[in-house]
N, C-alpha and C positions, 0 to 999 in steps of 0.2 A: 383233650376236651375237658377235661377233670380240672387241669390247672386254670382253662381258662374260667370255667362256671366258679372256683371258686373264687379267682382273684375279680373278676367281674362283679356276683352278687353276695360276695361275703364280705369281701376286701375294698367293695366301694362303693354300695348302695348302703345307704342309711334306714331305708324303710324296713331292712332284713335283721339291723340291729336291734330292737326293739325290743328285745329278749337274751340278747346275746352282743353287746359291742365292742367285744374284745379284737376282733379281727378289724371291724370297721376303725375304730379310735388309732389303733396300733399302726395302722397300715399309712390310711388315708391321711389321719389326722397330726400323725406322730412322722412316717416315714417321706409321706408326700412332703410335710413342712420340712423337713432339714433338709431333705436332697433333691433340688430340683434339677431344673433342664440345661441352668448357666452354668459357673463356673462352682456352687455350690453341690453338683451332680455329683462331684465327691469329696470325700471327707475331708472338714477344714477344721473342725474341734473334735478335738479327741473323745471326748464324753461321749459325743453322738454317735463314733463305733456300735455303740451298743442297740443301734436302730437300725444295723444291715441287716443283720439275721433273724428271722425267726426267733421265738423262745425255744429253748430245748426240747421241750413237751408239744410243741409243736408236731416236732416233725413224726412221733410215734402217733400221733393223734392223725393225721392229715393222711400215712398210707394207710391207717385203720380205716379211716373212712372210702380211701381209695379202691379199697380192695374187697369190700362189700357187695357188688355183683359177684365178686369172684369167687368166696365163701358160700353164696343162695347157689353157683351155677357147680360148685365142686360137690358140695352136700348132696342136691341133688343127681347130678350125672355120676358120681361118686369117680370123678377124676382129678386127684388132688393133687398131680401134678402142675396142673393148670395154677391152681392157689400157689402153690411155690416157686414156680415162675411171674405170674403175676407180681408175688410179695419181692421176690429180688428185682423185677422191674421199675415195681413203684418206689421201692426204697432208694434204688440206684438214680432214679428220676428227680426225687427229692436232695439227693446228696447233691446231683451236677446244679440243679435250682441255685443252691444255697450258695455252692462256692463258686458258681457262675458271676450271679446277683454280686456276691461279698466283692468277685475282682473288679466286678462295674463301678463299684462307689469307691472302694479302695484301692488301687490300680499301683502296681511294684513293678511291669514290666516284667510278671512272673510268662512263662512260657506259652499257658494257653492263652496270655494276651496278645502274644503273638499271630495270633492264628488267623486265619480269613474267616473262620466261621464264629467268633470271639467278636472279630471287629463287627460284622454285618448284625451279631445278636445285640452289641453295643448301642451299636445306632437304634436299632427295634425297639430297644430298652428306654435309651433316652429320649426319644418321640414319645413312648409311653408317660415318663415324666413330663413334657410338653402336654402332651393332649393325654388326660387321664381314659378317656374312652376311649382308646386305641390301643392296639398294639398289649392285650393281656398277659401273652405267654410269653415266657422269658428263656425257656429252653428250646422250645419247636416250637416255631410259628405257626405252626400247619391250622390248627382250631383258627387264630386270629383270619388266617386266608379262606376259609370257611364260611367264619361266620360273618364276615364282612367288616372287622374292627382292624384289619391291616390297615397299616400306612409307612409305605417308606420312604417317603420326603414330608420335609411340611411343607402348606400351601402357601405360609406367609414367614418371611426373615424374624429369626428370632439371634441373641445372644447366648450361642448355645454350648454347651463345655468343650473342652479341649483337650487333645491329647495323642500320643503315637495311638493307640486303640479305639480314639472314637473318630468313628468317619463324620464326615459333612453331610450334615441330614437336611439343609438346607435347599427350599426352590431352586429346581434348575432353572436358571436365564432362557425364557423364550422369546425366540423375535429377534436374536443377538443380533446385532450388526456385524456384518461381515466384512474384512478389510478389503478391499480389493486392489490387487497389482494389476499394473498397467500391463497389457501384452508383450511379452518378453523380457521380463523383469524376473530375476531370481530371489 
């Protein structure tokens, strides 16, 4: 839920930068413009590497904030085991995020690209870049299936990237015409 609240209203409402538009400009402005939903979905100049990842300061910043119920709920219950589970959770969460995200846009054919659950987050991913209102999380869909910003096809054909890892997120054909054999035809 965490990832999705903030990629939602930090990373793509404008009305919340107003005070702070570092995440909105960086994200929306900056990562939505280089990598979109075609064949630009991944990296074609190298300079723009530098708009996969987060900043470094980031990522201490983001399970800080993560972990703040969990700091009010350990202080008080005085079970601070919880907090250190929590903290290797949120951190671990942010690591798979990042180098998730990184093999999305930059794609080697490394291992976890292989994987069925790599491809299926790929396609989640790049409908996300398709329809920026959709499709938040990037690790667990589960919030996005929650909170009703799932989508796993589009409604309408698009030009959309390519590759052994990224499935076809394209309308299914309804209504196909079906061929039909005359009776006793193999």
């Amino acid at each position: 839920m965490f990832e999705w609240m903030l990629h939602r209203y930090l990373m793509h409402r404008s009305f919340f930068v107003k005070f702070f538009r570092y995440p909105y400009e960086r994200h929306t402005l900056v990562h939505h413009h280089v990598f979109k939903y075609d064949h630009t979905y991944h990296l074609i100049h190298e300079p723009d590497k530098k708009t996969i990842p987060m900043a470094w300061w980031n990522g201490p910043v983001i399970v800080a904030i993560g972990l703040t119920p969990f700091v009010a709920w350990s202080f008080f219950s005085h079970k601070w085991g919880v907090l250190c589970g929590a903290s290797i959770t949120c951190t671990l969460y942010f690591t798979a995020y990042e180098y998730i995200h990184w093999c999305m846009h930059l794609p080697k054919k490394r291992h976890v690209e292989r994987s069925g659950i790599f491809f299926r987050l790929n396609g989640h991913h790049l409908l996300h870049h398709r329809y920026m209102n959709k499709n938040f999380n990037v690790v667990l869909p589960l919030a996005d299936l929650c909170l009703g910003t799932l989508m796993r096809r589009s409604k309408v054909a698009f030009a959309q990237a390519q590759g052994p890892s990224v499935p076809n997120v394209q309308p299914k054909i309804r209504n196909a015409v079906k061929i039909r054999r005359p009776l006793g035809a193999s």
